[in-house]
C-alpha positions as CSV (number, residue, x, y, z in Angstrom):
1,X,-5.3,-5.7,31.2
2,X,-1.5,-6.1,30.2
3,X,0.2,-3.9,28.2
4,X,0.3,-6.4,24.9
5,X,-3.1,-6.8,25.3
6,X,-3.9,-2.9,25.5
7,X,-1.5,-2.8,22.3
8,X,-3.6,-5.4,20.6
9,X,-6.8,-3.8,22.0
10,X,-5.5,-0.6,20.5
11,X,-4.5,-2.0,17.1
12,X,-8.0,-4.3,16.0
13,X,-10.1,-0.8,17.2
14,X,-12.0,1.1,14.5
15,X,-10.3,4.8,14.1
16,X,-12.6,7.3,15.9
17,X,-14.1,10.3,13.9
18,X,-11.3,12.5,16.0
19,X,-8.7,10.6,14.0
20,X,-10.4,10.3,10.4
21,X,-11.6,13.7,11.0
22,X,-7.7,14.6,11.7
23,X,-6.7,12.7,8.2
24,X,-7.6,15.5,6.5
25,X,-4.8,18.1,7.9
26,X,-2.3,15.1,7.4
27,X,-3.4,15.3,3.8
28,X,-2.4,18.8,3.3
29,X,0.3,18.3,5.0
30,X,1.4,15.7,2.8
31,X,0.4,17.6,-0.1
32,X,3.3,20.3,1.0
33,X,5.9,17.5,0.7
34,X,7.3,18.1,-2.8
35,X,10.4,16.5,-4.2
36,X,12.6,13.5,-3.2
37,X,13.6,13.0,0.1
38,X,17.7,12.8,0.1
39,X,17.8,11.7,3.7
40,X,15.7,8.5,3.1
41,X,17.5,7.7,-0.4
42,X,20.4,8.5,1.6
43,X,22.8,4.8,1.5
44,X,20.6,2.8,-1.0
45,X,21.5,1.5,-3.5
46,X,18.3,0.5,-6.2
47,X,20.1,-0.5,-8.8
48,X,17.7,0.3,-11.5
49,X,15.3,-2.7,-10.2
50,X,12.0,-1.9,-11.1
51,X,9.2,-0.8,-9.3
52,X,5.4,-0.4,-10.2
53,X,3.4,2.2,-7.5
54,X,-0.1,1.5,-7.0
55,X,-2.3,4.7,-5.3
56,X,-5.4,4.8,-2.9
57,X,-8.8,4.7,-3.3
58,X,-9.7,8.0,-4.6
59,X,-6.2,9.4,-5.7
60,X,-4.1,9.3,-8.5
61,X,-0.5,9.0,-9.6
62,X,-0.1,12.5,-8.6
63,X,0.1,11.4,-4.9
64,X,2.6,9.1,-5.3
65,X,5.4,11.3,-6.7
66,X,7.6,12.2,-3.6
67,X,7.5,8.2,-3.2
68,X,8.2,7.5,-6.5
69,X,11.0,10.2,-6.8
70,X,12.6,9.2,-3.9
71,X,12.7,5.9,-5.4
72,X,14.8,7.0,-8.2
73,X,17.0,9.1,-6.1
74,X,17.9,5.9,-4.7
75,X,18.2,4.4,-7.8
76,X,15.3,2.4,-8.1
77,X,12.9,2.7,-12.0
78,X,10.0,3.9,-10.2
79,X,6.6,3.5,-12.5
80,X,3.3,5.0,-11.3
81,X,-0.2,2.7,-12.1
82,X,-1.1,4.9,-15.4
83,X,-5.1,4.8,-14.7
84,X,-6.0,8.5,-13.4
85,X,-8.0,8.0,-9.9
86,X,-8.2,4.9,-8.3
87,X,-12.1,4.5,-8.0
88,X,-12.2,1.0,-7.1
89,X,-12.0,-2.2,-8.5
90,X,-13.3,-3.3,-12.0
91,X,-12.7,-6.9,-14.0
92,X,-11.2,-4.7,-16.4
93,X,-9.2,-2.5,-14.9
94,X,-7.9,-5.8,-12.8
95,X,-7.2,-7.2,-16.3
96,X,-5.4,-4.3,-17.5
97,X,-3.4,-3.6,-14.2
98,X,-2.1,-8.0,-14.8
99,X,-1.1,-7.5,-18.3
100,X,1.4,-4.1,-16.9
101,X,2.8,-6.1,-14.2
102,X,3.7,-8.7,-16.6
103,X,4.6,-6.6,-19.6
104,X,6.9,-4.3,-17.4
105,X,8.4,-7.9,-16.2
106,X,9.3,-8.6,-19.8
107,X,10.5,-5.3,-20.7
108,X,12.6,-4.9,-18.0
109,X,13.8,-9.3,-17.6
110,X,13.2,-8.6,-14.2
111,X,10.8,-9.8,-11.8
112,X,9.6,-6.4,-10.2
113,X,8.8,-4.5,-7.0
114,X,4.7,-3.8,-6.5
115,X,4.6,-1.1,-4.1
116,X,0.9,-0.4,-3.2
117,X,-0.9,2.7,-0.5
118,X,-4.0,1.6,1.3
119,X,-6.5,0.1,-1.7
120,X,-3.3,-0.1,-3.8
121,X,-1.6,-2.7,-2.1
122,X,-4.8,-4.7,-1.7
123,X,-4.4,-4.7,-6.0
124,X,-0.5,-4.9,-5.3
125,X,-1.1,-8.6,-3.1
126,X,-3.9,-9.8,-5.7
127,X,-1.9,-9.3,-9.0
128,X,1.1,-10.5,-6.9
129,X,-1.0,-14.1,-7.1
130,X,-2.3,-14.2,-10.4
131,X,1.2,-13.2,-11.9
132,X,4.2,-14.7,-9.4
133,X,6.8,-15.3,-11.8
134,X,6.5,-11.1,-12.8
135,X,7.2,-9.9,-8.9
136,X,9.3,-10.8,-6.5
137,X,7.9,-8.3,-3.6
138,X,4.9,-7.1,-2.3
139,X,4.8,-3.8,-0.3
140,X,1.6,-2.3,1.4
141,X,1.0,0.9,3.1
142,X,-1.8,0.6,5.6
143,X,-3.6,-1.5,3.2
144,X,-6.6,-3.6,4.3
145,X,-6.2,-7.1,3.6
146,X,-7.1,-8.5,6.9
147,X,-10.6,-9.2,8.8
148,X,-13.6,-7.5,8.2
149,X,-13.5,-5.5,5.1
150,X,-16.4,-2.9,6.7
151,X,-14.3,-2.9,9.9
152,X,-12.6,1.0,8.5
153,X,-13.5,4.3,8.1
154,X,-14.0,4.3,4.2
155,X,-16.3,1.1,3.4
156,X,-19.2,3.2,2.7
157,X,-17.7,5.5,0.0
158,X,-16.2,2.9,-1.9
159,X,-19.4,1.0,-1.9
160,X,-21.0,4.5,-3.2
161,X,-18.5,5.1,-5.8
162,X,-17.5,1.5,-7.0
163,X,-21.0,0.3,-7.2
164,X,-20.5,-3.2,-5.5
165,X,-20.6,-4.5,-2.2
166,X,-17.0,-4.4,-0.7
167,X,-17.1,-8.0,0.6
168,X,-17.8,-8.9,-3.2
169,X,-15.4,-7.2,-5.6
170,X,-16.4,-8.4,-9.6
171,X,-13.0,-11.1,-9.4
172,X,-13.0,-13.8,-7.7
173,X,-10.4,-12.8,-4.1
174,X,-9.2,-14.0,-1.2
175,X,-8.1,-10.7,0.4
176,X,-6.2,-12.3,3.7
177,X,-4.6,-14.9,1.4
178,X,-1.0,-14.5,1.6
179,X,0.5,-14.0,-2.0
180,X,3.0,-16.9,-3.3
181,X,5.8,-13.9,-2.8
182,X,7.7,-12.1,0.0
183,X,5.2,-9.6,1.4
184,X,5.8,-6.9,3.8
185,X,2.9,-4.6,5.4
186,X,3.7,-1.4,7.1
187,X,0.8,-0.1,9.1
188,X,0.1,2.5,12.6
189,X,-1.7,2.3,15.7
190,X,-2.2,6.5,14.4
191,X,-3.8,5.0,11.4
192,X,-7.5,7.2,11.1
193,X,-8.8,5.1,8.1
194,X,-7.7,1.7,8.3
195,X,-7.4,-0.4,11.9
196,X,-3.6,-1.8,12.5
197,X,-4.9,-5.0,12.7
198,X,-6.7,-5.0,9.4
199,X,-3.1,-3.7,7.7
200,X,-0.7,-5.9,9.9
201,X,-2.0,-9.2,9.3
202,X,-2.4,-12.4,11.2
203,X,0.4,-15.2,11.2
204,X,0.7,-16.7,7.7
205,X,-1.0,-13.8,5.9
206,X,1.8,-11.6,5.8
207,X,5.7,-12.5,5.9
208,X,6.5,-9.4,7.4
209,X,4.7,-6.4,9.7
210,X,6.7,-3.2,10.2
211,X,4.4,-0.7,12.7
212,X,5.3,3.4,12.0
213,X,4.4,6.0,13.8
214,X,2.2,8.5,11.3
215,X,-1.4,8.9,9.7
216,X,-2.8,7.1,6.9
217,X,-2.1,10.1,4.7
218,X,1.6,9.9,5.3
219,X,2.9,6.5,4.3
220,X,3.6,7.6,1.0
221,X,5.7,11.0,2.0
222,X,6.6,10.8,5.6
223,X,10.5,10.6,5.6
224,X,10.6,7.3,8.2
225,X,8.1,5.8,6.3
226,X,9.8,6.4,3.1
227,X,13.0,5.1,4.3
228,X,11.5,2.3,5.4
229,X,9.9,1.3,2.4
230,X,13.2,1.9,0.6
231,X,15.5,-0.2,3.5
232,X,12.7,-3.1,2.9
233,X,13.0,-3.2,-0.7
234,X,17.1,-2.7,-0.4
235,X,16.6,-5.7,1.9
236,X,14.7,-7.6,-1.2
């Protein structure tokens, strides 16, 4: 075996328990990251462009706020979702989540930034189709729009707490279906939830892949991958 195909071997495998298992510590690690980060603001220039941050399956707002504070310290308007703990995906909520993205897009006369971790970019991609003339970027951390949506290590608890099958959400989606806007997917090999592959995309479903080096639990407060999210953006 070659080494790209041991990379791509490594990449399209299902996390193993060790891994998901180790998510956890990187969780509370993550949880100990308070404040902006200066160093990954550090040269950016935001501008006061807006930009709406979507959470994970089964967190909140609250575990956005390094991101989002970095943001501003870079001078982005950072906005957090507004709808307590992301429990999955409802028509309504779907609804509601549309009608922000636009209204924010009004408010501001700015077509805006959708920034989305895990299960929050997967919303961040889908409102990015039903409302293109609102955004004009897509970011997702380790989110799984690609292949099998069962092939991860968190299926079965959204199925439990959402109450549908996760290949049939209650709107109609396309989940590998590129939105009609620039997209950009950060993901890692060192992902223990979601399999790179699943968050990097095939060709034409994604205009751009960006691989970092940490756990699922740090995309949102790791300092590389928080300068990365604000060089992409910056590079918008």
């Amino acid at each position: 075996m070659n080494e790209l195909s041991r990379q791509m071997e490594q990449a399209s495998a299902l996390p193993s328990l060790g891994s998901f298992a180790s998510e956890a510590v990187a969780l509370l690690a993550a949880a100990r990251k308070r404040g902006a980060d200066h160093e990954a603001a550090r040269g950016i220039a935001g501008n006061g462009r807006p930009v709406l941050v979507f959470p994970g399956f089964l967190a909140s707002d609250r575990s956005t706020v390094r991101l989002r504070q970095t943001l501003e310290l870079a001078g982005y308007t950072a906005h957090g979702w507004g709808h307590g703990i992301n429990l999955g995906l409802k028509k309504g909520l779907f609804d509601r989540m549309t009608d922000a993205v636009v209204g924010l897009a009004e408010e501001t006369n700015q077509r805006i930034a959708l920034v989305g971790w895990s299960l929050g970019g997967v919303y961040a991609r889908e409102l990015a189709k039903v409302a293109p003339d609102a955004v004009h970027h897509v970011v997702t951390l380790g989110s799984p729009f690609s292949g099998d949506p069962r092939h991860n290590r968190i299926w079965r608890f959204y199925e439990l707490i959402a109450r549908h099958p996760v290949d049939k959400p209650p709107i109609d989606v396309r989940l590998h279906e590129k939105p009609p806007v620039p997209t950009t997917a950060l993901w890692s090999r060192r992902d223990g939830v979601i399999p790179g592959n699943c968050a990097r995309g095939n060709a034409g479903e994604v205009d751009r892949a960006i691989e970092l080096d940490c756990r699922h639990m740090d995309f949102a407060s790791d300092s590389r991958s928080l300068r990365t999210i604000l060089q992409t953006l910056a590079r918008a």
